[in-house]
C-alpha positions in Angstrom: 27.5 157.6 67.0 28.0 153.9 67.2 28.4 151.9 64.1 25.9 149.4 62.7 27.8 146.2 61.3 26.3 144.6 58.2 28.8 142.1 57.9 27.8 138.5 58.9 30.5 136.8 58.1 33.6 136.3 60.0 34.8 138.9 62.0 38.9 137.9 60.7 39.0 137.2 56.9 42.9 136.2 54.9 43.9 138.9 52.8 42.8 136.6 49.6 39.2 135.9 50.5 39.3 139.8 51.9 40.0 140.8 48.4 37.3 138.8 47.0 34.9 140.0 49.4 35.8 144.0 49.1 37.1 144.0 45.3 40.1 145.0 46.5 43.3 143.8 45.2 46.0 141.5 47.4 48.2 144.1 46.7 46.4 146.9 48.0 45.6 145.4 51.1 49.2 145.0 51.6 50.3 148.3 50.8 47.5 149.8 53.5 48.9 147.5 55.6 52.6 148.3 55.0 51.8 152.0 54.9 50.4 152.1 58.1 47.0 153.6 56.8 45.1 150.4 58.5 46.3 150.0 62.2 48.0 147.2 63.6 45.4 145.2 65.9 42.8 147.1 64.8 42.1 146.7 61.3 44.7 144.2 60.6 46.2 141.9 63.0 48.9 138.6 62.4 47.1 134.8 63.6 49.5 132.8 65.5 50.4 131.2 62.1 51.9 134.0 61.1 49.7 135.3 58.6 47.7 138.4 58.3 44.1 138.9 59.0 41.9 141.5 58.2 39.0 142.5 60.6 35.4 143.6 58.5 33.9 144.7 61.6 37.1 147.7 61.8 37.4 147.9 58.0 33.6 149.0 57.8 34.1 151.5 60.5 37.3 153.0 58.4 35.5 153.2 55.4 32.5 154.7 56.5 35.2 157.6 58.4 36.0 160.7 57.1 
């Protein structure tokens, strides 16, 4: 089955406006991170800056998983 986006936004969001958009916490998205629960280039990757990005086309895909 091949998953329908209904994001249309930007595909790599901060961890702070990620957490405004989801309701989750900063916090949370780090320990998923951390935890290895969300994949590195896949759900969350690091911009040449150094600082992590979240990707809502992969995070919709993990949430609708079972």
């Amino acid at each position: 089955m091949t998953h329908q986006t209904t994001w249309k936004g930007a595909k790599w969001l901060l961890i702070l406006k990620f957490a405004q958009e989801t309701g989750y916490t900063p916090k949370a998205v780090e320990q998923k991170i951390n935890s290895g629960k969300w994949p590195y280039g896949k759900i969350w990757r690091n911009s040449p800056d150094g600082r992590r990005q979240i990707n809502m086309v992969e995070y919709e895909k993990w949430v609708e998983s079972d």
